[in-house]
C-alpha positions as CSV (number, residue, x, y, z in Angstrom):
1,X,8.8,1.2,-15.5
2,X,6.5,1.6,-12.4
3,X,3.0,0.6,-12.0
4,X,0.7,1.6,-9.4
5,X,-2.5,-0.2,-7.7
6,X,-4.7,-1.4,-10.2
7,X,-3.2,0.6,-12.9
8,X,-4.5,-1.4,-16.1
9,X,-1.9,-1.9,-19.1
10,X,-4.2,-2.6,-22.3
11,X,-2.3,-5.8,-24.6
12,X,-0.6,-4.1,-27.5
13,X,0.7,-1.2,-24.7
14,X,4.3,-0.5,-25.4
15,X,5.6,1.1,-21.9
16,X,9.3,2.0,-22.2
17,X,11.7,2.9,-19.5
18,X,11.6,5.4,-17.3
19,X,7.2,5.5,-17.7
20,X,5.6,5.8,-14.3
21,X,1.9,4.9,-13.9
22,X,0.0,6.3,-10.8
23,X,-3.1,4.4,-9.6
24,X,-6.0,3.4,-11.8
25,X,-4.2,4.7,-15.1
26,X,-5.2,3.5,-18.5
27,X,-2.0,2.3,-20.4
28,X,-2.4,1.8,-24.5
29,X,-0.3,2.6,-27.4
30,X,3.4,3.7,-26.8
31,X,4.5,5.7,-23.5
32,X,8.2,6.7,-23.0
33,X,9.9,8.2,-19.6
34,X,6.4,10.0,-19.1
35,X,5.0,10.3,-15.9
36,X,0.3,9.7,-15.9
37,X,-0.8,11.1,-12.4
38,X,-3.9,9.1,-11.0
39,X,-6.8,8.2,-13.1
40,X,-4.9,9.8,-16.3
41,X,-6.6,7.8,-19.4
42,X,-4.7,7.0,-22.4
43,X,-6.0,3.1,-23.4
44,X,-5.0,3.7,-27.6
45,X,-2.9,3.8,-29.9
46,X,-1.0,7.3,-29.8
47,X,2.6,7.8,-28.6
48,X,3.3,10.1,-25.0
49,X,7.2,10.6,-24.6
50,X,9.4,12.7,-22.2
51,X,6.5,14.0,-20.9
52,X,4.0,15.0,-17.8
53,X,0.0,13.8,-17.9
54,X,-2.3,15.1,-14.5
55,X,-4.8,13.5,-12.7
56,X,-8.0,12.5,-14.7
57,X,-6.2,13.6,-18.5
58,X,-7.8,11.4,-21.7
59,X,-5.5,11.0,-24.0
60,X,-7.6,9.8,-27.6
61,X,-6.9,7.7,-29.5
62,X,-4.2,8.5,-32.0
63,X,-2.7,11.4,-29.6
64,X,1.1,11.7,-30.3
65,X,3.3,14.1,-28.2
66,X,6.5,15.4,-29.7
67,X,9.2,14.8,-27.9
68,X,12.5,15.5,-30.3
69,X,12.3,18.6,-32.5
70,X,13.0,18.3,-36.3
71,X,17.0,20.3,-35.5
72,X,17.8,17.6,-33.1
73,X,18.4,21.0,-30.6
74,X,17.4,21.2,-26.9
75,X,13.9,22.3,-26.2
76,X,13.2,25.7,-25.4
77,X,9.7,26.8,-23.9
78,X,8.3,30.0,-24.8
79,X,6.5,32.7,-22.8
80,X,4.8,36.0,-23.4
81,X,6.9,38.7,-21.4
82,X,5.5,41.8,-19.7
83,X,7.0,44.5,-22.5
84,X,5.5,42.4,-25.4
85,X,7.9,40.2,-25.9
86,X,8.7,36.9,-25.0
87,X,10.7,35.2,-22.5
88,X,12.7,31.9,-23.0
89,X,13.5,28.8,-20.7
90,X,15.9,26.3,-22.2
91,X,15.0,23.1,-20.8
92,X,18.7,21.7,-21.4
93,X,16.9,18.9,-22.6
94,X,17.1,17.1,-26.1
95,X,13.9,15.1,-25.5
96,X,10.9,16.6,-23.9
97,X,7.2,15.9,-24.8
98,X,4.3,17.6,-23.6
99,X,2.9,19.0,-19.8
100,X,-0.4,17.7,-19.5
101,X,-2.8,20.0,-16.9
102,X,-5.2,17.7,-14.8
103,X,-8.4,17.3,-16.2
104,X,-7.3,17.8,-19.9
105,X,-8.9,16.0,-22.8
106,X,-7.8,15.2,-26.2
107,X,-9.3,14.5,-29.3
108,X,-8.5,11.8,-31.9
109,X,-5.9,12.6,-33.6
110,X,-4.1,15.3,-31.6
111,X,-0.6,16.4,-31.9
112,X,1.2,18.4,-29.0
113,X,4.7,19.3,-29.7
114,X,7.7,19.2,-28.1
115,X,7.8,21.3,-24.6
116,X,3.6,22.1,-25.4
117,X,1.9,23.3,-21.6
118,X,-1.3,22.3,-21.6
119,X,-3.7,24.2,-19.1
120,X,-5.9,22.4,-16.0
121,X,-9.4,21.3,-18.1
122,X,-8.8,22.3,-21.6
123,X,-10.3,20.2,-24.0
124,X,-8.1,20.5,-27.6
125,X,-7.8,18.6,-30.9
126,X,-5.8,18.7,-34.0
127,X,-2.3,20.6,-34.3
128,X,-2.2,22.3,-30.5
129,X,-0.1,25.5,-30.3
130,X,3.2,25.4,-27.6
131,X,0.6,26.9,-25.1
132,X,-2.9,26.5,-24.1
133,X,-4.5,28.4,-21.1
134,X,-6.6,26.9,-18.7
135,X,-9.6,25.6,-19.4
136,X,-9.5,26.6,-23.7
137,X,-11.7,24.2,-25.3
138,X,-10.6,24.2,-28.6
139,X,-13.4,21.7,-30.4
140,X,-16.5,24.4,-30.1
141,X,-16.2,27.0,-32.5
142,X,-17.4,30.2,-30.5
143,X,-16.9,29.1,-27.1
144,X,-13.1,29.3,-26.7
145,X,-13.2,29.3,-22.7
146,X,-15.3,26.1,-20.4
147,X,-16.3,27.4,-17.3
148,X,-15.9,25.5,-13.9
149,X,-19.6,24.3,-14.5
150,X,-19.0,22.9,-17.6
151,X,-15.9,21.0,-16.4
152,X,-17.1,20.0,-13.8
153,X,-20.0,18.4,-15.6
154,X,-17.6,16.1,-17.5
155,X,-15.5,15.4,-14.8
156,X,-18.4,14.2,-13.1
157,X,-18.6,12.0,-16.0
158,X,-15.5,10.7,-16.3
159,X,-15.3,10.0,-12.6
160,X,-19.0,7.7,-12.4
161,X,-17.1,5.6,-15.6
162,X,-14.2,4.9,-12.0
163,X,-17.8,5.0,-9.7
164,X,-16.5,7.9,-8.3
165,X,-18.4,10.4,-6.8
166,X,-17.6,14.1,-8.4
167,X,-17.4,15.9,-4.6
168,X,-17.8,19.4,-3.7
169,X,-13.8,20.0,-2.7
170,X,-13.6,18.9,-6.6
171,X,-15.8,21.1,-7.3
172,X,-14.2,24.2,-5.6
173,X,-11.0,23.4,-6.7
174,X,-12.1,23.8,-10.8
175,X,-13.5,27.4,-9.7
176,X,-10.5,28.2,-8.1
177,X,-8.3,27.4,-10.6
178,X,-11.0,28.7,-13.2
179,X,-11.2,32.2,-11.3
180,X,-14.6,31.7,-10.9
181,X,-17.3,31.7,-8.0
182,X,-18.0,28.0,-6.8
183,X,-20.4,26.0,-9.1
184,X,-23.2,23.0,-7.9
């Protein structure tokens, strides 16, 4: 286990080997060989294993990543192909959780399964699919898509509860990866 600078383990955390903390993360619940880049949140009960959290994730409470699947096989991710059909990578890996885009928020209860790639600033809850695209927000009915404003809005948020400032190179970088014209 590795901690970085002022990384905060809550009492109750469970943080089992090979779980790397970058600075100022939040550490709650039960985390196993995952890797939370800087400022990634996850301060409750829920259970991250095998797995990759970004920059400036919250994990809610009760979040639980898959990390085994129910035939005890490797994990094999999943992709849409150009004909129609789908390509397949085998990860050669028996246990593998969840890849966590930065800026990626969870609701209570969520529950990512087992090699799950989760797009830079979507927001999801409940049972997520394998794959979520950038920036799906999957808690307001009728608005499947944020924009960079609207992320950028929260991450603004989330960075004054750090008394960070949200800058404008942030700010670029969410259009960018949004496809969109700079916001602010």
């Amino acid at each position: 286990v590795w901690i970085g600078p002022r990384a905060r383990v809550n009492p109750q955390a469970w943080l089992r080997a090979g779980t790397s903390l970058a600075r100022e993360c939040r550490a709650g619940g039960e985390i196993e060989a995952t890797v939370m880049e800087a400022f990634a949140n996850k301060p409750h009960d829920g259970f991250l294993g095998h797995s990759h959290v970004g920059s400036w994730v919250n994990v809610a409470a009760g979040t639980v990543t898959g990390n085994l699947k129910a035939t005890y096989g490797l994990v094999r991710l999943h992709d849409p192909a150009p004909d129609g059909g789908r390509t397949t990578v085998d990860t050669r890996r028996q246990f593998c959780g969840g890849f966590i885009g930065d800026f990626v928020r969870t609701a209570i209860n969520t529950s990512i399964p087992c090699g799950a790639r989760i797009g830079v600033g979507a927001t999801i809850g409940g049972a997520v699919a394998e794959r979520v695209a950038p920036f799906t927000n999957l808690l307001l009915p009728g608005e499947p898509r944020a924009t960079a404003e609207q992320a950028a809005i929260v991450l603004e948020r989330m960075m004054a509860r750090r008394n960070l400032p949200l800058l404008e190179a942030d700010r670029l970088l969410l259009a960018a990866l949004a496809g969109e014209q700079a916001v602010g």
